[in-house]
N, C-alpha and C positions, 0 to 999 in steps of 0.2 A: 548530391545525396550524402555523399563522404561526408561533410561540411555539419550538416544534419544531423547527422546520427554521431560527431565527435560532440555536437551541443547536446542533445538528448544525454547523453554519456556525464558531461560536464554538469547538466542540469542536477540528474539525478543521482548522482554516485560522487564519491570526492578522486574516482579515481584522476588523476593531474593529466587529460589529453588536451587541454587548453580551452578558454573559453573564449569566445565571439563576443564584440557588441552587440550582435542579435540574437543571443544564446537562447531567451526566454521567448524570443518571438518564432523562432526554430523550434524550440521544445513543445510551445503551445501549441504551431500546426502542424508539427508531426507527434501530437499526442498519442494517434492511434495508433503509435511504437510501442508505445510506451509495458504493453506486456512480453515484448521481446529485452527490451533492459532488463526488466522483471526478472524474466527465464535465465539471464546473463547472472546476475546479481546473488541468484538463485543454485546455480552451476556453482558460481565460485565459494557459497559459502555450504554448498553440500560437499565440496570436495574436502573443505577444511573440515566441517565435522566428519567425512569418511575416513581421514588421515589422524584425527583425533581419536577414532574408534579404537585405536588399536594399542592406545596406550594408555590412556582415562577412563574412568568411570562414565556411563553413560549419561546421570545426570548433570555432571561437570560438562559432558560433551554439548550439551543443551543449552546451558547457561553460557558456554563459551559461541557456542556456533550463535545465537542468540547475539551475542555480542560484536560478533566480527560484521553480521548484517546490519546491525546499526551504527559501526564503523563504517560500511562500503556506503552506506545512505548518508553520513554525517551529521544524523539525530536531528534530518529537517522532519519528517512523518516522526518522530515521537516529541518535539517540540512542540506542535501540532495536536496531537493525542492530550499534551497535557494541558494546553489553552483551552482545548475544547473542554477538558472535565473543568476547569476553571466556568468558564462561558454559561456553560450549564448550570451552575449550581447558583450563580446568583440571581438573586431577585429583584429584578426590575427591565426596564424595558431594554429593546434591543439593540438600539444605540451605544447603552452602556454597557450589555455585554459582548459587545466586542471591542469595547475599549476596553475593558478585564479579561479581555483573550490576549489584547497587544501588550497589556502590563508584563515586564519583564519579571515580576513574581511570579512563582508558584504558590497557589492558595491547596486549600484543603482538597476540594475536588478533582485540581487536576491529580495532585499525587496519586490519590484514589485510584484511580479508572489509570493512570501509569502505572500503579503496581502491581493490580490486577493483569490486567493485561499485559506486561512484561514477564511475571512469576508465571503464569498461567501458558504464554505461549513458549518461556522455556520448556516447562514441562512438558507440553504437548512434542515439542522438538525431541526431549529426551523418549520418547514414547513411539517413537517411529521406527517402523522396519529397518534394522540396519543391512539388509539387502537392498533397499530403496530408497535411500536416504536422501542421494542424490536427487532424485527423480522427485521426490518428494517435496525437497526446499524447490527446487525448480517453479515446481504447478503453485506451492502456495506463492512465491513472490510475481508470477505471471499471474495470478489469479487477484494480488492484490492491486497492482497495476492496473489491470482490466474494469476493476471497480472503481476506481478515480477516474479513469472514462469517462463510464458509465453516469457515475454522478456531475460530471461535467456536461455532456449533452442531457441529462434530464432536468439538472437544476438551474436556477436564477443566480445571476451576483449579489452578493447581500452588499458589497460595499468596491468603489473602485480601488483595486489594488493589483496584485500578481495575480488572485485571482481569476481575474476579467479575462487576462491574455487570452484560458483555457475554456474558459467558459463560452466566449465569445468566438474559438477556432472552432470549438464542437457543435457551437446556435448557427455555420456560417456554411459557405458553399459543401457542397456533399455533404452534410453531420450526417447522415444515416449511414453513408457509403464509411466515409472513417471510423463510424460504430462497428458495423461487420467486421470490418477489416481487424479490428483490435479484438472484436470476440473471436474470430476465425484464427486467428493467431495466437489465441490462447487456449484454446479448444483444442489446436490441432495440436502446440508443442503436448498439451497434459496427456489428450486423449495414447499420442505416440507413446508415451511413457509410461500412463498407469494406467489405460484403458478406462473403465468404469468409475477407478478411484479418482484418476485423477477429471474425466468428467463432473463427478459428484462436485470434487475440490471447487472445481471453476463455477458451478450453479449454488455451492452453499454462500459464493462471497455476493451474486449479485444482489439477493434481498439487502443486504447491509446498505448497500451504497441507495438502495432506494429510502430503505428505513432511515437514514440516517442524511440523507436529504427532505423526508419529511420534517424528520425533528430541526434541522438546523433551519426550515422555512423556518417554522415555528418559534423559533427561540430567537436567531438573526434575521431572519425576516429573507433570506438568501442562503449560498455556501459562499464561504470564506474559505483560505489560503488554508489556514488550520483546520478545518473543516476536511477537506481533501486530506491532508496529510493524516487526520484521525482515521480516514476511513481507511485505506493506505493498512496500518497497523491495527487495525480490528479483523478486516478483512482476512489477513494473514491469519490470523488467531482464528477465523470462521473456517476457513480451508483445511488448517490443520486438525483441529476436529472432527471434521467433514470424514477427511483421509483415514485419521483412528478410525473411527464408529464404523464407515463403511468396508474399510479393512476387514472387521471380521466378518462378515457376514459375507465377502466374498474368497 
């Protein structure tokens, strides 16, 4: 299990604990970790913006904490983010928008839907309780985690690639039981830490991952590798909203 969880680690994070020949086929079936990295990932960059609070301006503290979480990921989910706004916007069949997802350009659309959602989820970062702040990045990066799952056992492959690994560990022995496993574990770390909020956080990311496995049938005819990592970084952006809004109201 050690062995496991240093590939998960390797997979997702650039933190240097080395990686296996079987790193991606480790990461694939034990996906349903996959929102405990999250909650990891989560911890280490709420500490840095809690360490930041005390000496920066709070929207700087957003933009920067914002940053350090796309350092710990190594900008594979907003790579992703921005193929998919690429993918999306052209016009023709689905074969060749995801060969306009693999082109190493950025076209009009991905920037788009990256700078939206970049600006928008700093903002939401610098908007956060800074009694909570921790607790906070925590739920939204288990919550984002949870929802690449989720769209992993609901969705098809649109094309054989990395893909497939995840797709294919979540269609395969136990997928329901690894489903649980991965909601229960992100339910439990949120619900410990913000009760109701962070419940919310964790139920505002699942629509995403279904909505956004509708659209990518639709468009790629499947989910692709980009596809997951866009959901990944919307997700995030869904939770953290989620957190504000219901924030006041309780």
């Amino acid at each position: 299990m050690l062995k496991e969880t240093k590939n998960l680690l390797a997979f997702l994070t650039i933190i240097p604990v080395g990686m296996d020949p079987d790193c991606l086929t480790d990461a694939a079936n034990y996906m349903y970790l996959f929102p405990l990295v999250g909650a990891f990932i989560g911890l280490l960059a709420g500490i840095f913006a809690w360490l930041l609070l005390n000496i920066l301006d709070i929207s700087i503290v957003g933009i920067l904490t914002l940053g350090i979480i796309l350092l710990i990921t190594g900008l594979h989910h907003t790579d992703g983010l921005l193929d998919f706004g690429d993918g999306l916007m052209y016009q023709g069949p689905a074969d060749k928008k995801i060969e306009i997802m693999h082109d190493q350009q950025t076209g009009a659309g991905g920037l788009a839907l990256g700078l939206v959602t970049m600006l928008t989820t700093a903002f939401c970062i610098a908007q956060l309780n800074h009694n909570f702040i921790v607790q906070s990045l925590i739920t939204c990066e288990a919550s984002a985690k949870l929802a690449m799952v989720v769209m992993a056992r609901v969705g098809k492959s649109a094309h054989k690639g990395m893909n497939t690994y995840f797709i294919d560990a979540m269609h395969g022995h136990h997928q329901n039981i690894r489903l649980v496993v991965a909601l229960l574990i992100a339910l439990g770390t949120t619900l410990s830490l913000l009760n109701v909020v962070g419940f919310a956080a964790v139920i505002a990311g699942l629509p995403v991952a279904f909505v956004l496995t509708a659209i990518s049938n639709r468009h790629f005819k499947g989910v692709t590798g980009d596809v997951l990592g866009a959901t990944n970084e919307l997700t995030r952006l869904a939770s953290l909203i989620a957190i504000l809004v219901v924030t006041k109201w309780v």
